[in-house]
C-alpha positions in Angstrom: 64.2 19.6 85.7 61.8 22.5 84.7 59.3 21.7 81.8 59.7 22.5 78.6 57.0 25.7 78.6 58.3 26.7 81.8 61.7 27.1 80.0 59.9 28.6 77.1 58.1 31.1 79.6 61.7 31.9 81.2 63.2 32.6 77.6 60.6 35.0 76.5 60.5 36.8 80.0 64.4 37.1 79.7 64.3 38.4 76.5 62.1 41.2 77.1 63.6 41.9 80.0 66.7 42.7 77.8 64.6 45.0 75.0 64.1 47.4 78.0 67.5 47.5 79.0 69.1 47.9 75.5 66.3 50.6 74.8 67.3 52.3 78.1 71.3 51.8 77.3 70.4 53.7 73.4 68.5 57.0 75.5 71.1 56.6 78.5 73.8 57.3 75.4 71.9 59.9 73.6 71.4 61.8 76.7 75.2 61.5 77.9 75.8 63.2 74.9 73.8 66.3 75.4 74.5 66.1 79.3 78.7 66.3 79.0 78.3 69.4 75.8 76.2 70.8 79.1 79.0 70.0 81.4 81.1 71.4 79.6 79.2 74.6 78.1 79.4 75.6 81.9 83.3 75.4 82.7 84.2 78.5 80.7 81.7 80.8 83.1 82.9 79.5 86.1 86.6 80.0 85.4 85.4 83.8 84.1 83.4 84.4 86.9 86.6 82.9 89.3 89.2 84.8 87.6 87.6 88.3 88.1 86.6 87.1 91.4 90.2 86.3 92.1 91.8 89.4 90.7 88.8 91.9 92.0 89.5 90.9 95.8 93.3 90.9 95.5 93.0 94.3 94.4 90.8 95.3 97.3 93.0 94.2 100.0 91.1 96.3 102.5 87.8 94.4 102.2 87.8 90.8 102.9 84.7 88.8 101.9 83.0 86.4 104.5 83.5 83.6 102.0 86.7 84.1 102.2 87.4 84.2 105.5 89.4 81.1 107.3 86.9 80.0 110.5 89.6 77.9 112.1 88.5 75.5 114.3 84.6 73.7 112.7 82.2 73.4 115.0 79.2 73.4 113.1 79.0 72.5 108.7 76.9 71.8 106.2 77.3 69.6 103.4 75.4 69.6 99.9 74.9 66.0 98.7 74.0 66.0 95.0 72.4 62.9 93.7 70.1 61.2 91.1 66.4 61.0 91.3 66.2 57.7 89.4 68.2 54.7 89.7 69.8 51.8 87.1 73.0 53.4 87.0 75.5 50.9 89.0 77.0 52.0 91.9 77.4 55.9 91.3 75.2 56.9 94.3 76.2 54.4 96.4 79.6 55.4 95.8 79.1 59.3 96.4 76.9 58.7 99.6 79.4 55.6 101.1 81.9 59.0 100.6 79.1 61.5 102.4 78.5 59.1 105.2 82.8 58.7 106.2 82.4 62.2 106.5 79.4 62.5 108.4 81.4 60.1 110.9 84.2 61.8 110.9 82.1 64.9 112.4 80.5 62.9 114.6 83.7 62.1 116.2 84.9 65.4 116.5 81.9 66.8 117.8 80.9 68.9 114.6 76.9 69.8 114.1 75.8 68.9 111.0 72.8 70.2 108.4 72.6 68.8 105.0 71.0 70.2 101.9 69.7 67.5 99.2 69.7 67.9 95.3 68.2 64.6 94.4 66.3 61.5 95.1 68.4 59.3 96.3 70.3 61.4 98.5 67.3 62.7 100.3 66.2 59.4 100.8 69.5 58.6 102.0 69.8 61.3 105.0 66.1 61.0 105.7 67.3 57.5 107.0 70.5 58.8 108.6 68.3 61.3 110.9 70.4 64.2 109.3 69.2 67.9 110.0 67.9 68.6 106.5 67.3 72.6 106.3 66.4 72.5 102.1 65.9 70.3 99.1 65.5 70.1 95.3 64.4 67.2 93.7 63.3 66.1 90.3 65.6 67.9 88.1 64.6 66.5 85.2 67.4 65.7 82.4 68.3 69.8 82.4 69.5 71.3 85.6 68.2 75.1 86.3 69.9 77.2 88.2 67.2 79.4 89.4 66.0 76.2 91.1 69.2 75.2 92.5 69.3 78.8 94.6 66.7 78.7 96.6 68.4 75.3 98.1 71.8 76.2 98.1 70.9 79.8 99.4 70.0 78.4 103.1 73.6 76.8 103.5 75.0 79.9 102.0 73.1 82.6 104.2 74.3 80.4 107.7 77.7 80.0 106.6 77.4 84.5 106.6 75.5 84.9 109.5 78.5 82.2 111.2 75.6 79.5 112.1 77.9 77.0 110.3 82.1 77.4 109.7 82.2 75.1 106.5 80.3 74.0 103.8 81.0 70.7 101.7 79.7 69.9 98.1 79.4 66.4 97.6 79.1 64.9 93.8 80.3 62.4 91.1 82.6 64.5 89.0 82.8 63.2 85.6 86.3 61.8 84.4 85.6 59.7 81.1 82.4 57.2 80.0 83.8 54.3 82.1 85.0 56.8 85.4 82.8 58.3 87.5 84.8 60.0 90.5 82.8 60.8 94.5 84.0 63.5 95.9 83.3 65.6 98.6 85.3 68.9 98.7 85.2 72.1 100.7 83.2 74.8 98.9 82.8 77.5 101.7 85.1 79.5 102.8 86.4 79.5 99.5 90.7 77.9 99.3 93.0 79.8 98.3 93.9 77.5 95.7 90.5 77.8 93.9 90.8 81.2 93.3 94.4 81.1 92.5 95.4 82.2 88.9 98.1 81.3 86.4 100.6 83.9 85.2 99.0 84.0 82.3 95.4 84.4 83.9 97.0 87.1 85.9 98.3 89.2 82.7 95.4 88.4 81.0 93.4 89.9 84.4 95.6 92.6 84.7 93.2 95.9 84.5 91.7 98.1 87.1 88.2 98.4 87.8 85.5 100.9 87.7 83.2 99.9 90.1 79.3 100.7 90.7 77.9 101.5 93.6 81.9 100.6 95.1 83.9 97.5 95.6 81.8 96.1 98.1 78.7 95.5 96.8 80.4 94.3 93.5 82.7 91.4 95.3 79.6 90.3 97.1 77.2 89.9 94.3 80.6 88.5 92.3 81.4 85.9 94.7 77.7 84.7 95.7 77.2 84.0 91.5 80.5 82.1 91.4 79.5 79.7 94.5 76.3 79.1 92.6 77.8 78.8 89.4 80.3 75.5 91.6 77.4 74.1 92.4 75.5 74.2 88.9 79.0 72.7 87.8 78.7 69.9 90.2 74.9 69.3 89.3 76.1 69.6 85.5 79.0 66.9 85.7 76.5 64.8 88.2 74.1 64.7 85.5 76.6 63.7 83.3 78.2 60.6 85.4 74.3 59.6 85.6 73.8 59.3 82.3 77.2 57.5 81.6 77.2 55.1 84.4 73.3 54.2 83.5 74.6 53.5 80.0 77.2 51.3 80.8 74.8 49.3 83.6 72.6 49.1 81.2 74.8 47.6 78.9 76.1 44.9 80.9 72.7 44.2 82.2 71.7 43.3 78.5 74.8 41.5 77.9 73.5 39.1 80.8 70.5 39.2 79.3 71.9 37.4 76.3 74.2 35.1 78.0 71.0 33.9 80.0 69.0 33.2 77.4 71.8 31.3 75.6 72.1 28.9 78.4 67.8 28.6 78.7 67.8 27.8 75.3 70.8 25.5 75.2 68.4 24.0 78.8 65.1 24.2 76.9 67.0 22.3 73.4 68.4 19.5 75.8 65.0 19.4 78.0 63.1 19.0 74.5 65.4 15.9 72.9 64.6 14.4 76.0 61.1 14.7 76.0 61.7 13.3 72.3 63.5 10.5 73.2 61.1 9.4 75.9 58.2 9.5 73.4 60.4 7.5 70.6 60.9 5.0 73.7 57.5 4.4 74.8 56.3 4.0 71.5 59.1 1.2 70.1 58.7 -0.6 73.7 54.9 -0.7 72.9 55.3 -1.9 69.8 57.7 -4.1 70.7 55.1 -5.6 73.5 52.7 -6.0 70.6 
């Protein structure tokens, strides 16, 4: 059995062990906060943005926009992986990246070319290790996400996909269901479905005007369309953000909860170690005196 200031030792290393955590559990909560009234501060743009999109190249059913043109068959895609740059938050990247890498094999096996472009830490790390074909990265976000840093990334995957170098591109994130949910996905954001630009009746009476359009139709839809892809992946970075901070509260949480159960069962080790240590002592002495 350990000594008693080895025990001691244990206790005190435990127990600051678990100030850092609960300190890091208080930010992780204050941040959530702010990071899900981003989250959702950003939703109402992208449905504006998609709704004139939507209506603007129904209207113009003599121009069709490369992002909205079906390739057919892939041969070639690239995929946008948008991670954390800092760990302690449970299993959300290993989550996101287990769903990245099925779909990596999945193009493997069909023969599909693959180039990835990394927002994050972790997931750079993670297809640095894979051997991926990384054309761009942005890392170190900070706790705010920018989109005019975001663009320069995002703009090498958007520029193949229009010169047809690539037929497809993924966006792969943890979108941001509740505190205790944080859901991988990895969806198609290029060419754009059908159903995301689809509208509700009542989107399409409230969209129900004509446009006056400067220079012409063309240039407009392009520009419109390019700001709404980037304003998809600024949502995904927003509500990634936001499962970060969520998930790291909760690990952090349960990691001080162990904290505490630990040190209840050191001290109940150190009390026990300590009467016997006690009772030796009272022992030696009454056998001494005894001998006496």
């Amino acid at each position: 059995m350990a000594g008693i200031k080895e025990i001691r030792t244990k206790i005190k290393s435990v127990q600051n062990t678990r100030k850092i955590t609960k300190a890091m559990e208080m930010v992780a909560a204050s941040k959530m906060r702010k990071a899900q009234e981003r989250m959702r501060a950003a939703r109402p743009y992208a449905d504006k943005v998609r709704n004139i999109a939507a209506h603007m190249s129904q209207a113009n059913p003599d121009y069709h926009h490369p992002y909205l043109a079906e390739t057919g068959e892939i041969k070639a895609a690239g995929v946008i992986v948008v991670t954390t740059d800092k760990g302690l938050c449970g299993g959300l990247n290993t989550n996101v990246l287990r769903a990245v890498l099925n779909r990596i094999k999945e193009f493997d096996a069909k023969g599909v070319k693959l180039q990835a472009t990394a927002i994050g830490n972790k997931g750079l790390g993670f297809l640095t290790r894979l051997g991926t074909n990384l054309v761009s990265q942005e890392v170190q976000l900070g706790d705010t996400p920018h989109l005019e840093r975001l663009i320069g990334a995002i703009k090498v995957q958007l520029d193949d996909f229009a010169a047809g170098k690539i037929d497809a591109v993924y966006l792969a994130y943890n979108r941001f269901v509740n505190t205790m949910r944080q859901e991988p996905v990895v969806e198609q954001l290029l060419p754009l479905s059908a159903e995301r630009l689809e509208q509700s009746e009542a989107e399409k009476s409230a969209y129900s005007w004509d446009y006056i359009y400067e220079p012409d139709a063309k240039s407009v839809i392009d520009e419109l369309l390019v700001r709404y892809v980037e304003a998809l992946v600024y949502q995904a970075v927003a509500e990634n953000m936001a499962s970060e901070q969520s998930a790291r509260m909760v690990a952090m949480k349960a990691a001080s909860d162990n904290a505490k159960k630990v040190i209840g069962e050191l001290q109940l080790v150190y009390n026990k170690t300590r009467q016997a240590a006690i009772t030796k002592e009272i022992s030696e002495i009454v056998g001494g005196a005894a001998a006496v």
